[in-house]
C-alpha positions as CSV (number, residue, x, y, z in Angstrom):
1,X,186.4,201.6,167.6
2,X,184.8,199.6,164.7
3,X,184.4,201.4,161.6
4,X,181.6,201.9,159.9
5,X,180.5,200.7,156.5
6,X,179.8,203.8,153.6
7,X,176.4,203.5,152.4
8,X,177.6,202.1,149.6
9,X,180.6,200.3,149.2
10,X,183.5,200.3,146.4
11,X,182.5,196.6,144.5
12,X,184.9,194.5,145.3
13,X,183.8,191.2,143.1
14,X,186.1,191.7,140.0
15,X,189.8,190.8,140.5
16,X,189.5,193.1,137.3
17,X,188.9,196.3,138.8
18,X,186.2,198.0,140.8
19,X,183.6,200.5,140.7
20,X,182.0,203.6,143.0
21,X,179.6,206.2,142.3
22,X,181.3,210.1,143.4
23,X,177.0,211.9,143.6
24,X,176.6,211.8,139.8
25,X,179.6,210.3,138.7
26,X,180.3,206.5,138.3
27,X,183.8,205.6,138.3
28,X,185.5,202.4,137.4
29,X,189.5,201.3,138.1
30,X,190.2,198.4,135.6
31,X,194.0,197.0,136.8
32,X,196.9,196.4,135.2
33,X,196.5,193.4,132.7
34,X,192.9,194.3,131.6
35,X,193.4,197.7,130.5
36,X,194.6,197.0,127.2
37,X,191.8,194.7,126.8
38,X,188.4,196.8,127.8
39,X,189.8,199.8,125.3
40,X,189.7,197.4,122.5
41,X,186.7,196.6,123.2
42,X,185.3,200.1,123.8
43,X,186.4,201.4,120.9
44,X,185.1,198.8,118.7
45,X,182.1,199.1,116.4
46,X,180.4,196.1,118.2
47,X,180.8,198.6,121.5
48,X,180.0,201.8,119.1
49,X,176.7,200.7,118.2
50,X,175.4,199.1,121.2
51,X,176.1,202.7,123.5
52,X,174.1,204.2,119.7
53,X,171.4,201.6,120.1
54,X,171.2,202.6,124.6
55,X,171.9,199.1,125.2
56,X,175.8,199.9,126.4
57,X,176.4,201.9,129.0
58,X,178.7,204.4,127.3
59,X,182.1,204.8,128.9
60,X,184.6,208.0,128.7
61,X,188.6,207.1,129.5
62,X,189.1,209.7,132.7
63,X,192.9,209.0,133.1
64,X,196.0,205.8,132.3
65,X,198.3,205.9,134.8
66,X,201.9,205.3,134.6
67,X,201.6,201.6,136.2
68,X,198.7,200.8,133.8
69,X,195.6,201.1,135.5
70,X,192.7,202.6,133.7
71,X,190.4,205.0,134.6
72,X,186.9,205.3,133.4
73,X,183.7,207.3,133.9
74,X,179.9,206.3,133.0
75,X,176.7,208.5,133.3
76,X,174.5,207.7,136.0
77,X,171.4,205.8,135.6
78,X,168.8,208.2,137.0
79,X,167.4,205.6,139.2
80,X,169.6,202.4,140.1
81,X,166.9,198.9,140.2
82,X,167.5,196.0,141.7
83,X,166.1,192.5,139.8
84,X,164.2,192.2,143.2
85,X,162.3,195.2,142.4
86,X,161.7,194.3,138.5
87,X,158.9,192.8,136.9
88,X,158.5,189.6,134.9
89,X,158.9,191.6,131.6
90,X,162.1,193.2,132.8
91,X,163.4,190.1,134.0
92,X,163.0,189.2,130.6
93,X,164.3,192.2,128.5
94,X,167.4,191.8,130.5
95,X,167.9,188.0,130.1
96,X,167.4,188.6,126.7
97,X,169.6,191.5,126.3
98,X,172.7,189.5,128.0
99,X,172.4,186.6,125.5
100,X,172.0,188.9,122.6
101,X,175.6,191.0,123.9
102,X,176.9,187.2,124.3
103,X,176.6,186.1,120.6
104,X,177.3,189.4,119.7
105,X,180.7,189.3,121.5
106,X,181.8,186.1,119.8
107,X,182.1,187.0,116.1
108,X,184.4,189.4,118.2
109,X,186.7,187.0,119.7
110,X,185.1,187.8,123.2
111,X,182.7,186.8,125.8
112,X,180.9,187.8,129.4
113,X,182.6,185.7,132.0
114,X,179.5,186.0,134.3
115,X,176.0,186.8,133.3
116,X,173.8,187.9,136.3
117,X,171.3,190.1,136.3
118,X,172.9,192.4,138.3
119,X,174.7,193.5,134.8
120,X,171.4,195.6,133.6
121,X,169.8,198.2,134.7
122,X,167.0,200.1,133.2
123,X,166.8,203.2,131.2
124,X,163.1,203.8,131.9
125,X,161.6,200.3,130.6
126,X,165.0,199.7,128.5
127,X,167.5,197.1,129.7
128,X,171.2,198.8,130.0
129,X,174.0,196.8,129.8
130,X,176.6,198.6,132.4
131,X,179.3,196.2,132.9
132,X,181.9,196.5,130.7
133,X,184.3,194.8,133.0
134,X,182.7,191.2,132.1
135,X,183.6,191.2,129.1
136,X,186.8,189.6,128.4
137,X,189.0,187.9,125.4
138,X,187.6,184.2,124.4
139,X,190.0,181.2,124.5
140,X,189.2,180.2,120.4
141,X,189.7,176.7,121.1
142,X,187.3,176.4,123.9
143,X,183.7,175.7,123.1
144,X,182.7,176.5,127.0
145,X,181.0,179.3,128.2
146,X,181.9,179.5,132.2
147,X,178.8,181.7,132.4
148,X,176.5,179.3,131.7
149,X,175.2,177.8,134.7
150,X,175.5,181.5,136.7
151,X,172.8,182.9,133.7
152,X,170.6,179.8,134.5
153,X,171.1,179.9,138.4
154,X,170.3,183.6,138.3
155,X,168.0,184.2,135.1
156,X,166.4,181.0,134.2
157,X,165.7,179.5,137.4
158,X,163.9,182.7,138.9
159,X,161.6,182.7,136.2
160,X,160.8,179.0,136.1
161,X,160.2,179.2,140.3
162,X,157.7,182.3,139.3
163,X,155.7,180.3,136.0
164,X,155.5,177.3,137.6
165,X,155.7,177.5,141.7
166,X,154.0,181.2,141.8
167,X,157.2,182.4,143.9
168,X,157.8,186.0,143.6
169,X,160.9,187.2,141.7
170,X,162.0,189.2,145.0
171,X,162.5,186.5,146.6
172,X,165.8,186.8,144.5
173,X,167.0,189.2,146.9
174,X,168.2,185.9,149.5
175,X,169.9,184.3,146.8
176,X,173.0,186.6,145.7
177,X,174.1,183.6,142.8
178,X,170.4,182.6,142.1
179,X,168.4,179.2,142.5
180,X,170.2,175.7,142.5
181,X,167.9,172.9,141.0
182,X,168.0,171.4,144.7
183,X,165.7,174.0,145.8
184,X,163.0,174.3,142.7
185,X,163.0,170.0,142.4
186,X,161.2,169.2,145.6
187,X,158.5,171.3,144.9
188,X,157.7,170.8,141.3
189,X,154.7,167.6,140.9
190,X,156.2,164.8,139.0
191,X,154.6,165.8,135.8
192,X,156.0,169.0,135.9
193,X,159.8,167.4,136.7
194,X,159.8,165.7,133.5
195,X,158.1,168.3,131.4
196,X,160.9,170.6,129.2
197,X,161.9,173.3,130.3
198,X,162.0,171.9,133.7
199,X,163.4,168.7,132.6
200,X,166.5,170.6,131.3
201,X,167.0,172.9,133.8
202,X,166.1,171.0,136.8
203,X,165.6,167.8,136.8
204,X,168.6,166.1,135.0
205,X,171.3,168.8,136.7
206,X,169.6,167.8,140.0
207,X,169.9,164.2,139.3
208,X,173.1,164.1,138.3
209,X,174.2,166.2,141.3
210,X,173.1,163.4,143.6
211,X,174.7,161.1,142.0
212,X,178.6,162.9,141.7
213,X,177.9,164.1,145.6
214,X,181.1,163.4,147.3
215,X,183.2,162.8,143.9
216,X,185.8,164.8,142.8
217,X,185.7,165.6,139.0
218,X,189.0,166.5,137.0
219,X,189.0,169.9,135.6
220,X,190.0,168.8,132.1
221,X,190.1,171.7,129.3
222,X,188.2,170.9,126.2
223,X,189.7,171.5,122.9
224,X,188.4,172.3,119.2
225,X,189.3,174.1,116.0
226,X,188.4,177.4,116.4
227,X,185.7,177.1,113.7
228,X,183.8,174.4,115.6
229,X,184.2,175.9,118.8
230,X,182.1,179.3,118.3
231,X,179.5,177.3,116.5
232,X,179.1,175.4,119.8
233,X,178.7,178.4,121.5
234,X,176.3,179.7,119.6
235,X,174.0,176.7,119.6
236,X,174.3,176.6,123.8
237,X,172.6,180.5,123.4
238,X,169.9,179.2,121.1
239,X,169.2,176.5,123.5
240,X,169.0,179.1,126.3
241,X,167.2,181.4,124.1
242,X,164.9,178.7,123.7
243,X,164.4,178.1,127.1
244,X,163.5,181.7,128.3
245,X,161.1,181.6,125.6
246,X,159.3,178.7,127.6
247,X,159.6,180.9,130.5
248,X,157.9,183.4,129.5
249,X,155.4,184.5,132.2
250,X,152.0,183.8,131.4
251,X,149.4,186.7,131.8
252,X,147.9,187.2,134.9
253,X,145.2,189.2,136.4
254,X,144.9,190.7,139.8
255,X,142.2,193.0,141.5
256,X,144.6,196.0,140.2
257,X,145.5,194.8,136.8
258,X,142.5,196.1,135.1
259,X,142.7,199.5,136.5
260,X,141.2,202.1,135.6
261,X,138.1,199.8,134.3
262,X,138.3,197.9,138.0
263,X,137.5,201.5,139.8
264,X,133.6,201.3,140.3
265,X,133.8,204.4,142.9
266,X,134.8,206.5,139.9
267,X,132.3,207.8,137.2
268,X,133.5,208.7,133.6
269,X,133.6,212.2,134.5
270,X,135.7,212.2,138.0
271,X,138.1,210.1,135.7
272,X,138.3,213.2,133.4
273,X,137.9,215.2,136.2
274,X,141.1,213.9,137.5
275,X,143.2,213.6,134.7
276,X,142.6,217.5,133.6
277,X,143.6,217.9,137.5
278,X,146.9,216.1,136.8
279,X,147.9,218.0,133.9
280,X,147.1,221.3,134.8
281,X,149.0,220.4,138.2
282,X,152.1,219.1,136.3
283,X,152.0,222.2,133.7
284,X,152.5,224.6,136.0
285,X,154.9,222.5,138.3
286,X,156.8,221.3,134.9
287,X,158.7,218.3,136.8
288,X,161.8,216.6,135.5
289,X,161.6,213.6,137.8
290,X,158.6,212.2,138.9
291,X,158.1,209.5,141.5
292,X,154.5,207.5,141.5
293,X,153.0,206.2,144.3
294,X,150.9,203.5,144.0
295,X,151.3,203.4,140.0
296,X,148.6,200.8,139.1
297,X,149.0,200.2,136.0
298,X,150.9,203.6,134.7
299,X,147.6,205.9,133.9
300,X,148.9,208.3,136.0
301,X,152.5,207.8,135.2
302,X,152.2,208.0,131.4
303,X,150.9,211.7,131.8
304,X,153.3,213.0,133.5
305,X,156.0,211.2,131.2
306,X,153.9,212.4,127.9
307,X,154.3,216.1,129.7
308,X,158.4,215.8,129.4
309,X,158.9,214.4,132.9
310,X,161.3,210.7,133.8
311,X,158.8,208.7,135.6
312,X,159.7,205.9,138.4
313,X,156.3,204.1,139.3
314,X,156.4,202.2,142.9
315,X,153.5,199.5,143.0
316,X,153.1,196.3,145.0
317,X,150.8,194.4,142.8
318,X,153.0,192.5,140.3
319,X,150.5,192.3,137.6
320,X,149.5,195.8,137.4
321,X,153.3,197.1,137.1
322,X,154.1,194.4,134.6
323,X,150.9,195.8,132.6
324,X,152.9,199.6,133.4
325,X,156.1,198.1,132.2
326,X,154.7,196.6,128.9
327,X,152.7,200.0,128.0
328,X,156.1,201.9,128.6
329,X,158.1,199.5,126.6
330,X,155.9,199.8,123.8
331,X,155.3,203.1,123.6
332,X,158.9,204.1,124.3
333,X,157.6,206.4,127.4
334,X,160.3,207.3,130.2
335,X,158.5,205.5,132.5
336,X,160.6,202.5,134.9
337,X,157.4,201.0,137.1
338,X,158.9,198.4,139.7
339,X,157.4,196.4,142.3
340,X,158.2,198.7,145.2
341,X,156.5,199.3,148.8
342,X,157.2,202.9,150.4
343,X,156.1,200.5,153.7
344,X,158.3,197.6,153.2
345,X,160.8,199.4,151.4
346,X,163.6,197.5,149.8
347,X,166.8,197.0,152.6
348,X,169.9,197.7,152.0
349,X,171.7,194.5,151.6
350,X,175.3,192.7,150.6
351,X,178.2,192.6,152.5
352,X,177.8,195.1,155.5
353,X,174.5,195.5,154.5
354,X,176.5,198.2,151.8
355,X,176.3,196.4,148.1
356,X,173.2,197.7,147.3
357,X,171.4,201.0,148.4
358,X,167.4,201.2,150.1
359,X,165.5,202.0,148.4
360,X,164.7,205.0,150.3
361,X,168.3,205.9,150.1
362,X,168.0,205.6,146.3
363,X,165.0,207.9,146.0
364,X,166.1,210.9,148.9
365,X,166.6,213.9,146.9
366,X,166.0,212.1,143.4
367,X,162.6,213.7,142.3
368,X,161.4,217.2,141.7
369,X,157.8,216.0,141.8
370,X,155.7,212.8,143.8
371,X,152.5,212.0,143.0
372,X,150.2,210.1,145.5
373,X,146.9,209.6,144.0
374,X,144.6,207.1,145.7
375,X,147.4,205.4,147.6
376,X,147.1,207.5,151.3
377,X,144.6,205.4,152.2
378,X,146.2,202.4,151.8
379,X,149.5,203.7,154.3
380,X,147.1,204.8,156.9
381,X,144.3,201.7,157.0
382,X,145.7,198.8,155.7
383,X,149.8,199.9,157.0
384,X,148.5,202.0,159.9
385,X,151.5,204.7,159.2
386,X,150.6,207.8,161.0
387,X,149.4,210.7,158.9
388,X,152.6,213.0,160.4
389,X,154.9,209.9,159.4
390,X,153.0,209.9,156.1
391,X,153.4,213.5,155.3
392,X,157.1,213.6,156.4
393,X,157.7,210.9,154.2
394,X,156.6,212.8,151.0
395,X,158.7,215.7,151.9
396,X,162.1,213.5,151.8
397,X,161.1,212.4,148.5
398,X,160.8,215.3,146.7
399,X,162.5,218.2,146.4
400,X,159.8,220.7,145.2
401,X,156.0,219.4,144.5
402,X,153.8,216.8,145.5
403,X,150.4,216.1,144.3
404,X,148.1,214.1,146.3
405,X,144.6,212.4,146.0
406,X,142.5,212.7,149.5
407,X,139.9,209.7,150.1
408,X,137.7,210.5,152.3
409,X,136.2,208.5,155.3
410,X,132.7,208.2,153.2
411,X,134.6,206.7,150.3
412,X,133.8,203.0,149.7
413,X,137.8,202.3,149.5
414,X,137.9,203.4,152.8
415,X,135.4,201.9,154.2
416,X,136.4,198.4,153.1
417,X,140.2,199.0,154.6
418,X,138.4,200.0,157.8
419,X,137.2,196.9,157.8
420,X,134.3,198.0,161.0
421,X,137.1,199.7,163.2
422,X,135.6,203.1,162.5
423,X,136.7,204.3,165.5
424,X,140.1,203.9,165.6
425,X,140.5,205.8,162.5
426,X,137.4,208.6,163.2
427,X,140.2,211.1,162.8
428,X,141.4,210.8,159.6
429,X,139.6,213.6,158.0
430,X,140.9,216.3,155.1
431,X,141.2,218.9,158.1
432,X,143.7,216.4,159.4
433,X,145.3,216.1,156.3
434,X,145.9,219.5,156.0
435,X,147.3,219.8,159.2
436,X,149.7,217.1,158.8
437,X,151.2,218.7,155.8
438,X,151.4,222.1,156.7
439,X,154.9,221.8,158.6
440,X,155.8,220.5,155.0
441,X,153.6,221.6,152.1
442,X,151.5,224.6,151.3
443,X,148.2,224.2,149.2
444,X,149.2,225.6,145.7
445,X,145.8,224.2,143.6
446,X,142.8,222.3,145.7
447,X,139.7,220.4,143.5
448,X,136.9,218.6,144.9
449,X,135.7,215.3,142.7
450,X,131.8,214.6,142.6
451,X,132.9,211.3,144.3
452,X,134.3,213.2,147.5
453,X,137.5,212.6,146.6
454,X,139.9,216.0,146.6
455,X,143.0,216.6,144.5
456,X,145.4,219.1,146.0
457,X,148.7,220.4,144.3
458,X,151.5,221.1,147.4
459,X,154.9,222.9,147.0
460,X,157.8,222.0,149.6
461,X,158.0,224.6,152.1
């Protein structure tokens, strides 16, 4: 009988050691000849003030064995993100974050030996560094940095497909070691080709591929005093500084970026109507973990993290989580929005599709608290989920409360996903609603807007 795959599988990447998560536990198994190594590093002041600053992940030494394996143990990141579900901004904060821990590491007499975004996950909206098994001892002599082209193939190039050919950064998630300039050249205008950063990170590398195709290169070791070496280095990180600078994604605006101002159906006072709704809701629920459905751009979300609560914020407009993202990184909320669909949720993908959780998987049991305000409507019209499926749903996401925004059939939202097929959807009314939810959810707080739109507070049954 085959087996089958764990939902989530040991990594297996590192000849260093591996890593596996035990509920809330992360463990890591660093082999013999590496040991010594990573406990020099952790319990340097570089490593000290990095977990200080929440940019290390900190690390606690569970057991050495005999042999001389080591043993460690991290906290959990509440919630795990993949780079597929980041936005532009995070893709930055974590680009920059690995070049900053690069030059960091070299006054050191280290380095990372690979540099993929798959080394960061967020803290709310701060990057975390979490993999202290890439960093390794630096050859003094060597002014090479064998991460180089893996931090432009996996940072650099995503951003420069998304600036300049409008592809979304999940479409990361089919490229495990990121873009080669093959596949960004033919689609760039000829302008653009020649145009830095493109030029650089493109154009030439492609170029000069096609010309070496089929030619064997000697792997020759380059030498220089020590001294000359590092200050190499460090001017290849400017130069890649400088170029995610130039990457930086410009502005954009989308029918949900401008939310709440965008929301004609709503008058001043259903907006305060709403809001006083929230917080009395959330006061007398007092979530820790709070999962947003249809974030926007974090109104919502920012309440319920200004009431105490860790916030993750699911949205599929790009430019409305980005404007989340940049609120909660500037205001230092416990908020992490991604670009997430409840409909087309995230797969679980890597080798025997066990590398990386769903993000269902991720969320089941997470949250003591979803919130669902103005988003119904869109699952029911525009995905045409049932209202059952719907309801069942929100009881596998949280554990305790839910609090949920009802459109109603008269509501111009709803008209306009309707699109003239009234009939199909004559049904959907706030008796059926209730019904749905009752196997699930009894009504704890109910309000009525001046709009038609009702507000109800459920607990888990």
């Amino acid at each position: 009988m085959m087996a089958t795959a764990p939902a989530l599988l040991e990594t297996f990447r590192d000849p260093a050691g591996s890593l596996r998560i035990e509920g809330d536990r992360v463990l890591r198994h660093v082999k013999p000849g590496h040991a010594s190594e990573t406990i020099r590093f952790l319990q340097s002041d570089l490593a000290r003030k990095w977990v200080a600053d929440g940019r290390l992940i900190s690390t606690e030494i569970a057991d050495r064995a005999d042999r001389g394996d080591l043993f460690l143990e991290h906290p959990r990141i509440f919630f795990p993100s993949y780079p597929w579900e980041w936005t532009p901004g995070a893709w930055m904060a974590a680009a920059e974050l690995t070049l900053d821990l690069c030059e960091a590491l070299l006054d050191q007499g280290l380095i990372l030996k690979d540099a993929t975004p798959l080394n960061v996950l967020f803290d709310g909206a701060r990057p975390v560094f979490v993999d202290v098994l890439s960093i390794e001892k630096r050859d003094p002599e060597s002014p090479l940095w064998l991460a180089y082209g893996q931090f432009v193939r996996t940072f650099l190039l995503p951003l420069a497909a998304y600036r300049y050919l409008g592809w979304p950064l999940a479409a990361s998630l089919q490229k495990r070691d990121g873009y080669e300039p093959s596949d960004l050249y033919p689609w760039l205008s000829r302008m653009r080709r020649w145009g830095q950063p493109l030029r650089s990170l493109v154009t030439l590398p492609y170029l000069l591929e096609r010309r070496n195709t089929g030619k064997a290169t000697a792997g020759s070791k380059l030498r220089q005093a020590p001294e000359v070496a590092a200050a190499v280095l460090r001017r290849n990180l400017h130069v890649l500084r400088s170029r995610l600078k130039k990457l930086t994604p410009e502005s954009r605006e989308s029918r949900w970026s401008s939310y709440p101002n965008s929301a004609g159906h709503y008058s001043e006072t259903d907006h305060e109507q709403k809001q006083q709704f929230i917080r009395e809701a959330l006061s007398l629920a007092h979530p820790k973990k709070v999962l947003d459905l249809g974030a926007n751009t974090g109104v919502y979300s920012r309440i319920a993290a200004e009431q105490g609560a860790t916030v993750i914020g699911w949205d599929t407009d790009a430019e409305a989580t980005e404007h989340n993202w940049r609120e909660a990184r500037s205001r230092k909320l416990d908020i992490l929005p991604l670009i997430a669909d409840p409909a087309r949720p995230t797969p679980a993908t890597g080798w025997r599709n066990a590398e990386n959780l769903s993000l269902l998987h991720r969320a089941q049991g997470r949250f003591d608290c979803v919130m669902v305000l103005g988003f119904i409507h869109h699952l029911l019209l525009a995905e045409q989920i049932p209202l059952g499926e719907v309801a069942g749903l929100l009881r596998e996401l949280t554990t305790a409360w839910t609090i949920v925004e009802w459109v109603p059939a008269t509501d111009p939202r709803f008209e306009e996903l309707v699109r003239g097929r009234d009939a199909l959807y004559a049904h959907l009314d706030e008796n059926a609603f209730v019904q749905a939810i009752d196997p699930y959810f009894s009504c704890m707080l109910r309000k009525e807007l001046a709009n038609g739109r009702a507000l109800f507070l459920l607990r888990a049954r």
